[in-house]
MIMARDREN-27207 format. One record per residue (C-alpha): x, y, z. Coordinates in steps of 0.5 Angstrom, whole numbers, plus 500, padded with zeros to 3 digits. Example, Ala and Ser with C-alpha at 12.3 -4.5 7.8 and 13.67 -1.06 7.14 Angstrom:
<atoms>
[[525 491 516]];
[[527 498 514]];
</atoms>
This chain:
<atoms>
[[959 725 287]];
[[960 722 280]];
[[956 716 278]];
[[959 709 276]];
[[956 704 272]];
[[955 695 272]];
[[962 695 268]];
[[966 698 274]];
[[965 691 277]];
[[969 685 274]];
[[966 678 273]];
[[970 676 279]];
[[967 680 284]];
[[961 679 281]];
[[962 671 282]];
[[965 672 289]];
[[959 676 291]];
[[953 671 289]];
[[954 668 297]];
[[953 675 299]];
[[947 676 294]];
[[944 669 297]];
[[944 670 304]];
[[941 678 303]];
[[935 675 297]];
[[928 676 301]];
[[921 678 299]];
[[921 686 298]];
[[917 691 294]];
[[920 694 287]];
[[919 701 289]];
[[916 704 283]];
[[912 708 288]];
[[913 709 296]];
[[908 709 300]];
[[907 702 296]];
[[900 700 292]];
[[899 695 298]];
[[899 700 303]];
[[893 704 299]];
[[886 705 303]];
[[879 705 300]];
[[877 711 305]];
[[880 715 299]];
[[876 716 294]];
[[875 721 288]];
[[874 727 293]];
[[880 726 296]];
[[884 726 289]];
[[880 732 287]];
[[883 736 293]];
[[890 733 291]];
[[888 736 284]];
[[884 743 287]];
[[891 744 292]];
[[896 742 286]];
[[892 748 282]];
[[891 752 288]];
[[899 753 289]];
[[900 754 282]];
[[904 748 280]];
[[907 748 272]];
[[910 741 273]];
[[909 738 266]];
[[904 732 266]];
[[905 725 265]];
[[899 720 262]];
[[900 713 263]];
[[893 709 260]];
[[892 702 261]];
[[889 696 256]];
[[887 691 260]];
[[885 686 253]];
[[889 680 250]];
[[888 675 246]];
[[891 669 249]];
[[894 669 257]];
[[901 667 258]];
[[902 663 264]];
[[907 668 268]];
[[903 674 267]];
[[901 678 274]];
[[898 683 270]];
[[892 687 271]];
[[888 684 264]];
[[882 681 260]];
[[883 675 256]];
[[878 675 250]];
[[877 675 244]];
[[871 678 244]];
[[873 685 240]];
[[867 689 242]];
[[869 689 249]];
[[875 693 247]];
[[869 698 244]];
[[866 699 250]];
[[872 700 254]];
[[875 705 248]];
[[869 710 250]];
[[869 709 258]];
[[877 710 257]];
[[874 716 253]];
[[871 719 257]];
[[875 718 263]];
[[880 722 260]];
[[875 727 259]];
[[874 729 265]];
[[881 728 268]];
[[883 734 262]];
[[877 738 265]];
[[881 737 272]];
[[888 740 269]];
[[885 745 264]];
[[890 750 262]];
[[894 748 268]];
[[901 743 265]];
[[903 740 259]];
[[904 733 257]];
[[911 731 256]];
[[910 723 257]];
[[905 717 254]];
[[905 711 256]];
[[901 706 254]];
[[901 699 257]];
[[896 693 258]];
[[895 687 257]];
[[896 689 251]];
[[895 696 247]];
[[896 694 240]];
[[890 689 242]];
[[885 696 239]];
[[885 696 232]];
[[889 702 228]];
[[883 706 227]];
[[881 705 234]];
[[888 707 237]];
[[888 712 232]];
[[881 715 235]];
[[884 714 242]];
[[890 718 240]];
[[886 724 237]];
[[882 724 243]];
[[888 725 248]];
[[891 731 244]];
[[884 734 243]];
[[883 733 251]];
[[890 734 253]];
[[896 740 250]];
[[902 734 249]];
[[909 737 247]];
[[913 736 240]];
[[915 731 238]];
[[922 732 239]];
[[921 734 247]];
[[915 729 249]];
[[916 721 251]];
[[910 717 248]];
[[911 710 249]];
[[907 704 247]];
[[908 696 249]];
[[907 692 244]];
[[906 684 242]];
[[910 683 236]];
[[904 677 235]];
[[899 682 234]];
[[902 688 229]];
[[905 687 223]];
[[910 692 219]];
[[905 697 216]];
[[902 698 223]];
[[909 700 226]];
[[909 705 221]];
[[902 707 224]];
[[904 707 230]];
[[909 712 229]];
[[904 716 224]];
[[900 716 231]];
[[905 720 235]];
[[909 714 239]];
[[917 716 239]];
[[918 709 243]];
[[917 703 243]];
[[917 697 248]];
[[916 689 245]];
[[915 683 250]];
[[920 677 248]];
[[921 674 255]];
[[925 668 251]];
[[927 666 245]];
[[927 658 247]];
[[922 654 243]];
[[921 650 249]];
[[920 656 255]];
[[916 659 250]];
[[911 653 250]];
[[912 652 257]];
[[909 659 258]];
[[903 660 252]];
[[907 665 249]];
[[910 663 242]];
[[913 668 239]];
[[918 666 232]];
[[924 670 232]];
[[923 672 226]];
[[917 676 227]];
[[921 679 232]];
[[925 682 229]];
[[921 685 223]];
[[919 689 228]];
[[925 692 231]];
[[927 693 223]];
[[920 697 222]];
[[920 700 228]];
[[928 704 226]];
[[925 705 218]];
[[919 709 221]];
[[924 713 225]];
[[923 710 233]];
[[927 714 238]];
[[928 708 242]];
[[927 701 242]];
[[926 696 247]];
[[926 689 249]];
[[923 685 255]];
[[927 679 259]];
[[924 675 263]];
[[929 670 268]];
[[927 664 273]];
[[921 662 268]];
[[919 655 267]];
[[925 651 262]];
[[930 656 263]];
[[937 654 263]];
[[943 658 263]];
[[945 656 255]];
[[938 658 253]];
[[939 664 256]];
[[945 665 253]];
[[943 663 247]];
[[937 669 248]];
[[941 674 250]];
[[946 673 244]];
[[940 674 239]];
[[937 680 243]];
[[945 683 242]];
[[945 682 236]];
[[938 685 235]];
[[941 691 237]];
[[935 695 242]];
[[936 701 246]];
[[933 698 253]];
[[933 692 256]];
[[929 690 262]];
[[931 683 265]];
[[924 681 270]];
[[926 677 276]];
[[920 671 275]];
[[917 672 281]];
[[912 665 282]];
[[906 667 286]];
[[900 663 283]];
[[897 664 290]];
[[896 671 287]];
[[896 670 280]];
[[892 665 277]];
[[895 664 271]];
[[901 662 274]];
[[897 656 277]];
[[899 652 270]];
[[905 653 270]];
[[909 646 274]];
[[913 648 279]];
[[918 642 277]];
[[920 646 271]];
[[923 652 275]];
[[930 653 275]];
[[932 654 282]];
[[936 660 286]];
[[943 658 284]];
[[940 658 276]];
[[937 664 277]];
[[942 667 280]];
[[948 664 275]];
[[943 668 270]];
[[942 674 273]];
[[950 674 272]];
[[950 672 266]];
[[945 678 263]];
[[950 683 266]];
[[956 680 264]];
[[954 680 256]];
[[950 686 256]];
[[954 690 260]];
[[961 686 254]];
[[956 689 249]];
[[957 696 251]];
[[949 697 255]];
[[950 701 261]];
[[947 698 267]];
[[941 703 269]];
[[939 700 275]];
[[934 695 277]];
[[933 689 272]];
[[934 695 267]];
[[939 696 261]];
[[940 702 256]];
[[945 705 250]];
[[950 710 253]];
[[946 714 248]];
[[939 713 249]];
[[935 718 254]];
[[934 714 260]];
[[943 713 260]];
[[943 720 259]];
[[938 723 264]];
[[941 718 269]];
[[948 722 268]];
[[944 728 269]];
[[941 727 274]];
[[935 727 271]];
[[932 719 272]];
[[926 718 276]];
[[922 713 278]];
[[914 710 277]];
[[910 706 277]];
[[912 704 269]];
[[919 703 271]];
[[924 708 270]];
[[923 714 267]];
[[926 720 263]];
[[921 724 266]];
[[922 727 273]];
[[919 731 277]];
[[911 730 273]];
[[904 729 276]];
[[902 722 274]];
[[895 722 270]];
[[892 714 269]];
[[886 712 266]];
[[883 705 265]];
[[882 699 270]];
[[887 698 275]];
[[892 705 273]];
[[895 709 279]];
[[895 716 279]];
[[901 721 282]];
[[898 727 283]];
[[901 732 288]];
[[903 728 295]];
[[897 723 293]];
[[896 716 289]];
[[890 714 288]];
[[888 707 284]];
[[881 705 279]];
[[877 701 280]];
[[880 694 277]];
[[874 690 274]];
[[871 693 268]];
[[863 692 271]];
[[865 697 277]];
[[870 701 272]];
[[863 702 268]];
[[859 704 273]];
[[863 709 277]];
[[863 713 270]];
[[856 712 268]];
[[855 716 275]];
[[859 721 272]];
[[865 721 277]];
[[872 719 277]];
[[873 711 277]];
[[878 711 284]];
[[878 706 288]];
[[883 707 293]];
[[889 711 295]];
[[893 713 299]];
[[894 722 301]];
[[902 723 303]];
[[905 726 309]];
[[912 729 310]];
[[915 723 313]];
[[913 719 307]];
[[915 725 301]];
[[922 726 305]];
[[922 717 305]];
[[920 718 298]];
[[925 723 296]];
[[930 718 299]];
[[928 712 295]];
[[928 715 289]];
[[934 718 289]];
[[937 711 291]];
[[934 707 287]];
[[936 712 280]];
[[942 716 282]];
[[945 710 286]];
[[947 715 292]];
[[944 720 297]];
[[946 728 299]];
[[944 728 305]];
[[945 736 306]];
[[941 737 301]];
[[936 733 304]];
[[936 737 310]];
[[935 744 305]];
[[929 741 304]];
[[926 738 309]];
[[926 741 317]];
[[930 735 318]];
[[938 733 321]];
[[938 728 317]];
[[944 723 322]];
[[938 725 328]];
[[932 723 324]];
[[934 717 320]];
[[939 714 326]];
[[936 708 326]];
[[937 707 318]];
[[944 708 318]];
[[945 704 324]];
[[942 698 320]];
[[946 700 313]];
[[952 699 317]];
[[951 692 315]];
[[951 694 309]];
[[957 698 308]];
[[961 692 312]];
[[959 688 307]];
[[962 693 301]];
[[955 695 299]];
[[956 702 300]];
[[960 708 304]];
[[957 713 308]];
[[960 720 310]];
[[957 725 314]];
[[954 727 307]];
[[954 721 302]];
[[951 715 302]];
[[954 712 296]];
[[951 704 293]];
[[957 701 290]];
[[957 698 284]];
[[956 691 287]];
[[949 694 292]];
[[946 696 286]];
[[944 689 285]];
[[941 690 292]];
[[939 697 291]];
[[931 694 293]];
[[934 691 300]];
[[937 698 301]];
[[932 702 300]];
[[928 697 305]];
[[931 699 310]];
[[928 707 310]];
[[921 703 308]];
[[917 705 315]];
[[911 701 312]];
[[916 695 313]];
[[916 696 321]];
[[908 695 321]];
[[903 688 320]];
[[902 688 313]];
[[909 681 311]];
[[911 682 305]];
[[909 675 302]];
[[906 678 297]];
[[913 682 294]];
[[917 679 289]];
[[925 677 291]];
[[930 683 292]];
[[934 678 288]];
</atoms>
């Protein structure tokens, strides 16, 4: 089976289908894992992840490894934030945490001794680029003395970045440290949606970052969109998706706003009168595919954008497009490693999550273990239901014989229930089902996260789902 893209899907469909995409949003989970963090438990602790590791050495897995590490600093908060973070402008808190972060890595390196190669880095916050350049560059030099990290044309080594905090010189830097990819919050360029949500960010400063990063030789650079925030129009996001076009990034990501202050206090300042309503939103969303997909962008999936030339269109048409807890990924087939608070790791059949604050982070590292929290060890209902779900959220269609050499499973007799219930779907003209394929057509993709709830066997169980964003 072939896989097509956004731009096979006229405007007119996309218009007649808004009803469709009414009458299915609801609140459901993003998938950058399955089982999902909410259904983690703290009876998984650090013993549990070191027998996921001791089993990944015990049978001799070589899959290349994955590092994602967390700074939670930044100097201001922005009002739609839900992210794990410290607001300070204490800059001898980014001290302690570097050497804490420090010796996590150490004893995470220890673990994978002579086991796998690094392939990818990714660094995200809050916001990296809050540590200083001699402090990152320390870090850097740690995480390669640590850790054997593939070349430079072979390795994915990301940073997110507040173009607010860098200048030119240090984007140079930057890729002088080893990063080859680069990710830039923007959210909006409107004045006014800027100061409505604390975040202002001219530009011009913007886009002297995305000139420095392509003269210090960046594979790729990306930009990050948020629709549905507070003073948001559809002429504003107009005007702001012609700048970024104009500005010429090799990704794209459009976030959906999810407002949830009872979760998130930051988002508590943020007047609720000033949100656009659903069919604002929605007229966006149309608006973003429509423009981008005109500029030549190829619709990844999700919310997520990218040059046909790009890694991520590229792994996508190979096959090769994986999913995780930073979105997509290059990169299949990787254990997950994550340092700092907050960060999940994917090791083996296991996830497991830090500790979120930075006073319990501390403590457990002082006594000399690793800092998990909680997690979750998965059994082969959820490795088979994952398996599903990635290949539908990055391939937008499903072998279901090649399901069935995997796993003990007839794949009509184990998942009869679910392809009952995709039948509404397939009404619809969301997707086709043959006795091998479930194929998503081209206007499903906008609800690719509704298709894939339908295999979510943690959905059948207490738990509600008012702590997701909306599927749309």
């Amino acid at each position: 089976m072939s896989v097509s893209y956004m731009q096979d899907l006229p405007s007119s469909q996309l218009e007649m289908s808004k009803g469709l995409l009414r009458k299915m949003s609801q609140f459901g989970p993003r998938y950058t894992s399955y089982p999902t963090a909410d259904r983690f438990s703290d009876q998984f602790r650090a013993d549990a992840y070191l027998e996921a590791v001791a089993h990944r050495r015990e049978m001799g897995a070589r899959r290349a490894l994955s590092i994602y590490l967390h700074i939670p600093f930044c100097d201001t908060v922005c009002y739609y934030c839900a992210c794990n973070k410290v607001v300070t402008r204490d800059r001898s808190k980014a001290v302690r945490y570097l050497e804490y972060l420090k010796r996590e890595i150490s004893m995470q390196a220890k673990l994978f001794a002579g086991m796998s190669q690094v392939e990818q880095v990714h660094l995200g916050g809050g916001s990296p680029t809050y540590f200083s350049d001699a402090q990152m560059g320390e870090l850097m030099t740690h995480l390669r003395q640590s850790f054997q990290l593939a070349e430079d044309s072979v390795g994915e080594y990301a940073i997110e970045v507040d173009p607010r905090t860098v200048s030119a010189e240090r984007i140079h830097q930057l890729r002088g440290q080893g990063f080859n990819r680069l990710s830039l919050g923007v959210q909006d360029f409107d004045d006014t949606v800027q100061l409505a949500v604390n975040r202002i960010q001219p530009q011009a400063q913007t886009l002297e970052i995305i000139a420095a990063a392509r003269d210090a030789g960046f594979r790729s650079v990306s930009i990050d969109l948020i629709y549905g925030l507070p003073k948001q129009t559809v002429m504003t996001m107009a005007r702001t998706l012609a700048k970024v076009i104009d500005a010429n990034p090799d990704r794209i990501a459009i976030y959906n706003y999810a407002h949830l202050p009872h979760l998130f206090k930051p988002q508590r300042r943020i007047d609720e009168a000033d949100l656009p309503n659903a069919e604002s939103k929605l007229d966006m969303l149309f608006l973003c595919i429509n423009r981008l997909t005109a500029a030549g962008y190829v619709y990844i999936g999700m919310d997520h954008f990218a040059r046909p030339q790009d890694d991520l269109a590229i792994a996508q048409r190979q096959g090769r497009l994986h999913r995780n807890f930073q979105g997509y990924s290059t990169h299949a087939e990787t254990d997950l490693i994550a340092c700092g608070i907050s960060a999940i790791s994917a090791v083996g059949g296991s996830y497991s999550q830090n500790e979120k604050t930075l006073d319990a982070y501390y403590e457990r590292i002082e006594q000399q273990q690793l800092p998990v929290a909680r997690g979750i060890r998965l059994d082969m209902d959820d490795l088979l239901r994952r398996t599903v779900i990635q290949r539908l959220m990055c391939n937008f269609e499903l072998s279901m014989p090649s399901l069935e050499i995997a796993y003990p499973i007839v794949f009509a007799d184990y998942f009869a229930n679910e392809l009952a219930q995709l039948k509404t779907f397939e009404a619809d003209g969301l997707l086709a089902i043959d006795h091998e394929w479930i194929v998503v057509k081209p206007a499903g993709r906008l609800l690719i996260r509704n298709i894939c709830m339908v295999f979510d066997q943690y959905l059948r169980t207490p738990g509600g789902t008012a702590r997701y964003s909306r599927t749309i």
